[in-house]
C-alpha positions in Angstrom: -3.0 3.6 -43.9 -0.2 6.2 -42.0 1.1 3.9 -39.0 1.0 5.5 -35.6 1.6 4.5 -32.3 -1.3 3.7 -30.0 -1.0 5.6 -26.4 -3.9 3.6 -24.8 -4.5 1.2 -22.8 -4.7 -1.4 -24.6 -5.1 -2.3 -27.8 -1.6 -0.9 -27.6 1.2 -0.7 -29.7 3.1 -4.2 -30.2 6.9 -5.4 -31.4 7.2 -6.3 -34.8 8.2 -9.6 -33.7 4.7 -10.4 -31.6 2.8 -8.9 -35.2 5.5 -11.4 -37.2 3.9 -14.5 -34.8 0.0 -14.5 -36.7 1.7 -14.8 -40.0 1.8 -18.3 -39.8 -1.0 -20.0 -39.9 -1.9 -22.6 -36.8 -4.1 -25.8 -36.1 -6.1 -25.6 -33.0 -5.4 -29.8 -32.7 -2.2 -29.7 -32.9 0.6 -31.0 -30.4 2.9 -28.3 -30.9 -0.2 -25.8 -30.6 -1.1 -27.2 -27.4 2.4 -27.1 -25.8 2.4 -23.3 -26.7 -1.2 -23.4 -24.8 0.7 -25.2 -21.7 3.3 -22.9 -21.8 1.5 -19.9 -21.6 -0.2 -21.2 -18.7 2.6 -22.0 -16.6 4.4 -18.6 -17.2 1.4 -16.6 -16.3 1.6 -18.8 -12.6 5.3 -17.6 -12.6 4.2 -14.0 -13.3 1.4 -14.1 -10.6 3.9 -15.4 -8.3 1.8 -18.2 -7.2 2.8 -22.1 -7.1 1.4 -24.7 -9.4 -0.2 -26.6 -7.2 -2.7 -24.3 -5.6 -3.5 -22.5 -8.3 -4.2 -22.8 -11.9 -4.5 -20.3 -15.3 -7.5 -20.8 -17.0 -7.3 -18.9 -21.0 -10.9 -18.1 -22.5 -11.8 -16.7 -25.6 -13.2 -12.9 -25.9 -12.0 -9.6 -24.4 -11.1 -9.0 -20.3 -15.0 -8.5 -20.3 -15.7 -12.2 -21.1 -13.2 -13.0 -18.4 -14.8 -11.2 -15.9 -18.1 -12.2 -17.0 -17.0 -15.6 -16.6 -15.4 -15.6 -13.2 -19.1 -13.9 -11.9 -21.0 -16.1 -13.5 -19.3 -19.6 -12.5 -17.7 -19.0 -9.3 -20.6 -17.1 -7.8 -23.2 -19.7 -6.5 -27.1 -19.2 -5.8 -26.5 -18.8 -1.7 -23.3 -16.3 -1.8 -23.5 -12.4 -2.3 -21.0 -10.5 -4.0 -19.8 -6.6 -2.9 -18.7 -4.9 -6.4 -16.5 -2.0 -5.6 -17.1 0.8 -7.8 -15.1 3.9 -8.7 -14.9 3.8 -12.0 -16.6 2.6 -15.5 -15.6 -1.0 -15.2 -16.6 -1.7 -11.6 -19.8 -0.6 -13.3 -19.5 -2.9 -16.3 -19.5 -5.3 -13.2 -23.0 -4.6 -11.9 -24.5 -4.5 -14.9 -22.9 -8.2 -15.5 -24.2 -9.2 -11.8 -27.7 -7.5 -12.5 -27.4 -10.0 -16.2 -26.6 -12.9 -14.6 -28.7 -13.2 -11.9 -26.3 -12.8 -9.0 -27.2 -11.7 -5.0 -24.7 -8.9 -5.2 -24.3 -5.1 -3.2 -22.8 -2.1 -4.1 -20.2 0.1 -2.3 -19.5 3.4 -4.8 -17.1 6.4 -4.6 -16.3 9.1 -6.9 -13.9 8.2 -9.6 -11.3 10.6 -8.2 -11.2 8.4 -5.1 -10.2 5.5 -4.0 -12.5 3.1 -1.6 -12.3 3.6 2.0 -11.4 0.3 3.2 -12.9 1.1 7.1 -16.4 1.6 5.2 -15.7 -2.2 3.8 -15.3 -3.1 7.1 -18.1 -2.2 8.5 -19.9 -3.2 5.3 -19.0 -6.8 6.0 -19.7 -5.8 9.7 -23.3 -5.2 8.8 -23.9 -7.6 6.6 -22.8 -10.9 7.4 -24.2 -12.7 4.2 -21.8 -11.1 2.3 -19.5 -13.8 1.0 -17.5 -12.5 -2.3 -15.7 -9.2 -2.8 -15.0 -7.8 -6.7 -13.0 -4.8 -7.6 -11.0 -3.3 -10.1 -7.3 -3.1 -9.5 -6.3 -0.2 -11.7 -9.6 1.6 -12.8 -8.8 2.4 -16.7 -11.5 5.1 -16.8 -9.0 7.4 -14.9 -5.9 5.4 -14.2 -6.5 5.4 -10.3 -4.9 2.2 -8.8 -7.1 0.9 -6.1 -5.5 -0.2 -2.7 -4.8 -3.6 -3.2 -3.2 -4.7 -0.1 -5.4 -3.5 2.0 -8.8 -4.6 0.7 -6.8 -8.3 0.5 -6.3 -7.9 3.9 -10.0 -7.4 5.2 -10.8 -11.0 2.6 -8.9 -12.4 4.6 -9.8 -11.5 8.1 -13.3 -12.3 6.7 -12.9 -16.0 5.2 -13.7 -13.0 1.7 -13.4 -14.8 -1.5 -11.9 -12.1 -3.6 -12.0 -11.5 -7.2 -9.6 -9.2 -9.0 -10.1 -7.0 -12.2 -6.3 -6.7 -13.1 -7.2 -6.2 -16.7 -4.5 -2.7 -16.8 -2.0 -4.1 -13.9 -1.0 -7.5 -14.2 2.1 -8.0 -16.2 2.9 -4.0 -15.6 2.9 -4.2 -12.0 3.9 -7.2 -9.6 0.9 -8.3 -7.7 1.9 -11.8 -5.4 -1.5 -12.8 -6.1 -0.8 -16.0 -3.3 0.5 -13.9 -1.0 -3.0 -11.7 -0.9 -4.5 -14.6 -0.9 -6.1 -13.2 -4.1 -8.6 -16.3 -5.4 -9.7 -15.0 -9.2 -7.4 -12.4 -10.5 -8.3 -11.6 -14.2 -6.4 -9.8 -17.3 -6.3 -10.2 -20.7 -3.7 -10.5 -24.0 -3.9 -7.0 -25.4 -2.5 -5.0 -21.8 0.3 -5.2 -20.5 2.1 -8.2 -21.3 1.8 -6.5 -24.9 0.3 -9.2 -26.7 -2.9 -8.5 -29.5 -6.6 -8.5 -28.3 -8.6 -11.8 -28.8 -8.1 -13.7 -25.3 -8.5 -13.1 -21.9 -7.4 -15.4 -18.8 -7.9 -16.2 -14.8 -5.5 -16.8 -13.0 -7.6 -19.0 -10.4 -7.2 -20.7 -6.8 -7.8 -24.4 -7.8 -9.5 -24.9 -4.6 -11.8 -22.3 -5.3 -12.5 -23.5 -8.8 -13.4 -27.6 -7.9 -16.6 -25.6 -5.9 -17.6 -24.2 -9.1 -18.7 -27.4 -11.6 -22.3 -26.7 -12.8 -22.6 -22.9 -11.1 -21.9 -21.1 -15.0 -24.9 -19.9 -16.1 -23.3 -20.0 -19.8 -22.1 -22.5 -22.0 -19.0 -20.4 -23.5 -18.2 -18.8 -20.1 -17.6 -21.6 -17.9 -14.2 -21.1 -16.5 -14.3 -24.3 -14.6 -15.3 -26.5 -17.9 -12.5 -25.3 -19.6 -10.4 -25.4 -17.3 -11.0 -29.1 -16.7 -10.8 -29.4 -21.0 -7.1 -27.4 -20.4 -6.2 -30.1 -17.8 -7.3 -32.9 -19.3 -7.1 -32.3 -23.6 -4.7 -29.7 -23.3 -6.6 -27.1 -25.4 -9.1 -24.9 -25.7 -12.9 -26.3 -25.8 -13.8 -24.1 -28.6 -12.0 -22.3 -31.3 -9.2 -20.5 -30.4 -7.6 -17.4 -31.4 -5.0 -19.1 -32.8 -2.8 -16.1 -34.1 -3.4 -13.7 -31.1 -1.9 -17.4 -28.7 1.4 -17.3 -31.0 1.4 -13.3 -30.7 1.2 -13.8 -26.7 3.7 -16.4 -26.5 6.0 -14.6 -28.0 5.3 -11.4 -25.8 5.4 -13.4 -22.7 9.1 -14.3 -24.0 9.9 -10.2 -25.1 8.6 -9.3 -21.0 11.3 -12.0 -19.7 13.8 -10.6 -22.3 13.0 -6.7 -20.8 13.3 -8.0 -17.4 10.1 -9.1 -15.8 7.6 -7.1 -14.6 9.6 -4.9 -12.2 11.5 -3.9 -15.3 8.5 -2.7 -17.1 7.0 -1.1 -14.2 9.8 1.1 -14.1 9.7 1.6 -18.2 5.7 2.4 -17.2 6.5 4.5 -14.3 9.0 6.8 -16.0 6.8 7.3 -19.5 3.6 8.2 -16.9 6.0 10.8 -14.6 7.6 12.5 -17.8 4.2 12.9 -19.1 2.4 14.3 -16.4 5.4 16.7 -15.4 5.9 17.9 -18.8 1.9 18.4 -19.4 1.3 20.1 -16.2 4.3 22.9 -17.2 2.0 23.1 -20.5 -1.1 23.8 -17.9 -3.0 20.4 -18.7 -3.8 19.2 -15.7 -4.3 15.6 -14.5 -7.7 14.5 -13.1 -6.4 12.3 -10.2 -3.4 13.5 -7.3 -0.3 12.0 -8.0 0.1 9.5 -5.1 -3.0 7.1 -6.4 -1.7 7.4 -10.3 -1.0 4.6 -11.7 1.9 4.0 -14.6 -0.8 2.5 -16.6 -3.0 5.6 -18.1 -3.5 8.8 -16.8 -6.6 11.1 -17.6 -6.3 14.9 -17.9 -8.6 17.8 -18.1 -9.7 19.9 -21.0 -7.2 23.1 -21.1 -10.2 26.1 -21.1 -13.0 26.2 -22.8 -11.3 26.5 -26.6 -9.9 22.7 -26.6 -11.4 20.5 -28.4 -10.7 17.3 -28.6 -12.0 16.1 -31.9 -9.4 18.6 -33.7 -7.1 17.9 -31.0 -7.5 14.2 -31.5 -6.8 14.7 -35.4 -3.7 16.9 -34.7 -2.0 14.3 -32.9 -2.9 11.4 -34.6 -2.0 13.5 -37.7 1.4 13.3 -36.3 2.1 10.0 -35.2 0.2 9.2 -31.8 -3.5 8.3 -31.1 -5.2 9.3 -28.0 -8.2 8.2 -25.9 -11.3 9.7 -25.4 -12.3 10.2 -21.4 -14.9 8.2 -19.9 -16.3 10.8 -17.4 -19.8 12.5 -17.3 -19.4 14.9 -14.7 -16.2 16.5 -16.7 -14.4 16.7 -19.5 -11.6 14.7 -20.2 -8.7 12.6 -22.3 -6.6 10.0 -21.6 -3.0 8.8 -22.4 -1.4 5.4 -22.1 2.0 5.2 -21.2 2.0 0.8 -21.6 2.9 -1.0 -25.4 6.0 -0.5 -26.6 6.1 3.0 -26.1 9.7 4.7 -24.3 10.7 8.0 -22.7 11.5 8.8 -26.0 8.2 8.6 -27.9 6.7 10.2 -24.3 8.8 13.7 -25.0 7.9 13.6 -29.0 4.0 13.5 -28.1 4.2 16.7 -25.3 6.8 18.5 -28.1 3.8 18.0 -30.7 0.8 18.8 -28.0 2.8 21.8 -27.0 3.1 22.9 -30.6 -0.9 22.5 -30.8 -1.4 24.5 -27.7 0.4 27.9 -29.4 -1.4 27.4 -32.4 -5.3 26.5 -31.4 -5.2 27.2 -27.9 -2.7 30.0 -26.9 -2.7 31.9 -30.0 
């Protein structure tokens, strides 16, 4: 198989040394495996920017979905009612989780080129005062819009809000002082932007929060709060773990110290996503979202004219080194680059030398 390198978000494209990790072969029981467990955990509270002893990481098999499955379905109980903010296809993924599981929940929905009003959250919580949970997505992968953090942390807390956090495309790429926004579930997963391989997601969980939750999951696999209590008390997993992707994610956790923390990579992020976009736009591809709510993270562009294609496009590309995402729109049409993984400025100005080579032969010819 030709290699390439992946510019999305996620599988991405990983060191050699993280791929070198899951060729040795681990045992789920073993001391030195669960150290590497306890380690992980601790160094994803340092990343957070939170202190040990108010809030905890909890690691759960399955992809960011499980994760955020999970949180819904444990922390949510029978009396609360959760407002899922929606601009985008995985604040949807949410509600259709909600409408699964059984949860009181409400929706508040804007276009995917927007961002959510936070006065209309306001009132919203205004209005209805059994409203006692708030779930959004930080960066919205479907378009690469980064949702105003801050601000919706804010209104939680004037409102005694429990919030949960989607930070499946930010956390590790962008700093978020998740205890300082009094954020109380913030989830990601291996596979973004800590640069590890897909098999494991984690929360990142206010402990106080989580000693409410015991007997709330409405699954056996995804109750956060059982293993969390089996990571404090055994130190392992409950079930079988990915025991390869864990080794792979250690050592990425050790390559993002070795780069410089997260500030470090946000600014490796920032600059791939700016050279991108520049050196697209003076091509005439045109990004789908304005500039000042971009993210570094993955940015979505629209179809140049009624010629492109994407399938060939796709092939063209991938045909020379770099594979591409599909959008995930309905109302137009669309693609999507990554700029996380180990991809540099470098590999950035190779892909818009070889789409601008494709242009004058399919498109401009």
């Amino acid at each position: 198989m030709e290699n390439y390198k992946l510019l999305t978000p996620g599988p991405l494209t990983t060191t050699s040394s993280v791929k070198e990790e899951m060729l040795f072969d681990r045992c789920t029981w073993d001391d030195d495996y669960k150290k590497m467990t306890q380690q992980i955990r601790r160094r994803l509270l340092e990343i957070a920017l939170v202190s040990p002893h108010t809030y905890t990481a909890v690691l759960l098999q399955g992809s960011g979905s499980f994760g955020v499955e999970a949180v819904l379905a444990t922390c949510i109980q029978p009396e609360d009612k959760c407002l899922i903010i929606v601009n985008g296809a995985y604040g949807e993924r949410m509600v259709t989780m909600a409408k699964y599981i059984g949860i009181n929940y409400v929706v508040y929905s804007v276009p995917y080129d927007r961002i959510p009003a936070v006065n209309d959250i306001a009132v919203m919580l205004k209005n209805d005062r059994c409203i006692t949970h708030i779930a959004m997505v930080h960066c919205e992968t479907t378009t690469g819009i980064l949702n105003p953090l801050e601000e919706i942390a804010n209104i939680c807390k004037k409102n005694n809000i429990t919030f949960i956090v989607d930070a499946m495309s930010s956390f590790g790429g962008i700093e978020i002082k998740v205890e300082d926004l009094a954020i109380d579930y913030l989830i990601s997963s291996a596979n973004k932007c800590i640069q590890g391989v897909p098999g494991f997601c984690f929360v990142v969980a206010k402990i106080e929060k989580l000693l409410s939750c015991q007997g709330t999951a409405k699954s056996l696999s995804l109750d956060l709060y059982d293993q969390w209590k089996c990571m404090e008390k055994e130190g392992k997993w409950r079930f079988t773990s990915p025991t390869h992707v864990v080794a792979a994610f250690s050592k990425a956790l050790e390559e993002l110290t070795a780069e410089g923390g997260v500030l470090a990579r946000y600014k490796r992020y920032r600059e791939n996503n700016r050279v991108l976009r520049d050196k697209l736009k003076a091509m005439g591809i045109t990004a789908y979202i304005r500039e000042e709510v971009q993210s570094p993270i993955i940015t979505t562009f629209l179809f140049p004219g009624i010629k492109f294609d994407f399938a060939d496009f796709y092939q063209y590309v991938k045909a020379n080194g770099f594979v591409l995402y599909p959008g995930k729109l309905t109302d137009v049409n669309t693609f999507r680059i990554g700029n996380i993984g180990e991809v540099y400025k470098q590999d950035i100005v190779q892909l818009c030398d070889i789409i601008e080579k494709y242009m004058e032969e399919r498109i401009n010819e």
